[in-house]
C-alpha positions as CSV (number, residue, x, y, z in Angstrom):
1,X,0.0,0.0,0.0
2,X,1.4,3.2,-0.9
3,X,1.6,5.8,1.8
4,X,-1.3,8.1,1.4
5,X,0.7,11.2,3.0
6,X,3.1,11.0,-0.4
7,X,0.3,10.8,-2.9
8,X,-2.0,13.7,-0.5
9,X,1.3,15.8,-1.2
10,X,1.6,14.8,-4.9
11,X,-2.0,15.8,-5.0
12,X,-1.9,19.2,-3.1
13,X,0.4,21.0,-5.6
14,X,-2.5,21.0,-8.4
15,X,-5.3,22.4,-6.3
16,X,-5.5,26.5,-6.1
17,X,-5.8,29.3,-9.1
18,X,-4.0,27.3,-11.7
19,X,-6.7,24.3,-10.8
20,X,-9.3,26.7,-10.7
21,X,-9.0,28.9,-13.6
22,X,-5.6,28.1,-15.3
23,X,-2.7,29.9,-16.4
24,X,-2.7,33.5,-17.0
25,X,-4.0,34.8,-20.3
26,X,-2.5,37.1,-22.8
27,X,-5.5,38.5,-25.2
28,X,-4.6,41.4,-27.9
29,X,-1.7,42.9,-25.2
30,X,-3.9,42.4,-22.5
31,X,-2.8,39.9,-19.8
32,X,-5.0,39.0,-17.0
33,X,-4.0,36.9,-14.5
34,X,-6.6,35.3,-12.0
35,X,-6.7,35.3,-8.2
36,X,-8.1,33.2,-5.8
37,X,-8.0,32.1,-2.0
38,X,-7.9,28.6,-2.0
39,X,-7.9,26.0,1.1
40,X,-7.2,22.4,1.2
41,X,-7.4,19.6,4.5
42,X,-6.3,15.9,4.4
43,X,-6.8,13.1,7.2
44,X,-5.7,10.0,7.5
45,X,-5.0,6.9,10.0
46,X,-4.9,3.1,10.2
47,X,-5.8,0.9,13.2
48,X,-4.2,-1.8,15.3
49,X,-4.7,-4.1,12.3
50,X,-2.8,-2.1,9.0
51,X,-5.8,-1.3,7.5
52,X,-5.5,2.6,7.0
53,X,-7.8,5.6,4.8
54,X,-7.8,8.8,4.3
55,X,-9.6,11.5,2.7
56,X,-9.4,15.3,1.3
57,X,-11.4,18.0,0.0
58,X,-10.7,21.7,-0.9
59,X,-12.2,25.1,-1.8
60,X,-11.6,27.9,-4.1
61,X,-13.0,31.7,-4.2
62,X,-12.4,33.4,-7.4
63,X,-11.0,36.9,-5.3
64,X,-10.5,38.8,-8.8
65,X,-7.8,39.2,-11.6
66,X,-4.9,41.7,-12.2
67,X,-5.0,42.5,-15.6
68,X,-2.3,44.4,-17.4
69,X,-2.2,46.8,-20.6
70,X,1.4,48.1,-21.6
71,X,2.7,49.9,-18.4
72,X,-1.2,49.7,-16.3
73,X,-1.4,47.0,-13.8
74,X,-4.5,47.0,-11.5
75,X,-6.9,44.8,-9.9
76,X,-10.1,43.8,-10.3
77,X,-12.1,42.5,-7.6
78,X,-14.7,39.8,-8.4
79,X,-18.3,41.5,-7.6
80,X,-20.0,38.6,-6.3
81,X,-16.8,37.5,-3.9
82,X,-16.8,41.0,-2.8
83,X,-20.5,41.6,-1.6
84,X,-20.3,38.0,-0.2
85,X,-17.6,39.4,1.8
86,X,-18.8,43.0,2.7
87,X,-22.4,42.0,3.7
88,X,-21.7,40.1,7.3
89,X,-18.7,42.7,7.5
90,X,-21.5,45.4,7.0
91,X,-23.9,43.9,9.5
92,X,-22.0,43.9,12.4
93,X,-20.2,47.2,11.7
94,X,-23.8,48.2,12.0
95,X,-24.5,46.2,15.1
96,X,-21.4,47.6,17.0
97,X,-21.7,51.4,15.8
98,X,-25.6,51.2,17.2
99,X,-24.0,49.7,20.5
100,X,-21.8,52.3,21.0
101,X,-24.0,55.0,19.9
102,X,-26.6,54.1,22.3
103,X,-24.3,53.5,25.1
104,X,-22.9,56.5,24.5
105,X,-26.3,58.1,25.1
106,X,-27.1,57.2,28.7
């Protein structure tokens, strides 16, 4: 039986953007190049008897894409990852500002 820690490794180094989305694309002197956070878990074990398993599984959130033409480089942020990711941000910045506020009233 091959040990599953080796292969989890060999299989770690293609998850992330390239995974996701590929390589970076070069379009009429425009090059974009996607971003993304990406995470990745593995477990295994055996018992008492050798007999072993293990598993995996991993996520990836398309954060945006710098894009490039001639001497310009910027980013641009993904609009959905970005309002998925402001809204509970926005809510409790909301919360704690009506907290303080009323706090500071009495």
């Amino acid at each position: 039986m091959p040990n599953i820690a080796i292969e989890l490794g060999k299989l770690s180094g293609s998850f992330g953007v390239k995974a996701s989305y590929g390589e970076q694309q070069d379009l009429d002197g425009v090059t974009v190049l996607p971003v993304a956070a990406t995470w990745a878990g593995y477990g295994g074990g055996s018992d008492d008897n050798g007999q072993g398993g293990g598993g995996g599984g991993g996520f990836s959130l398309p954060v945006g894409a710098y894009i490039r033409r001639g001497s310009e480089f910027r980013f641009a942020p993904n609009p959905v990852t970005l309002i998925a990711v402001l809204t509970p941000l926005v809510c409790v910045t909301g919360r704690a500002l009506g907290y303080v506020i009323k706090r500071l009233k009495k």
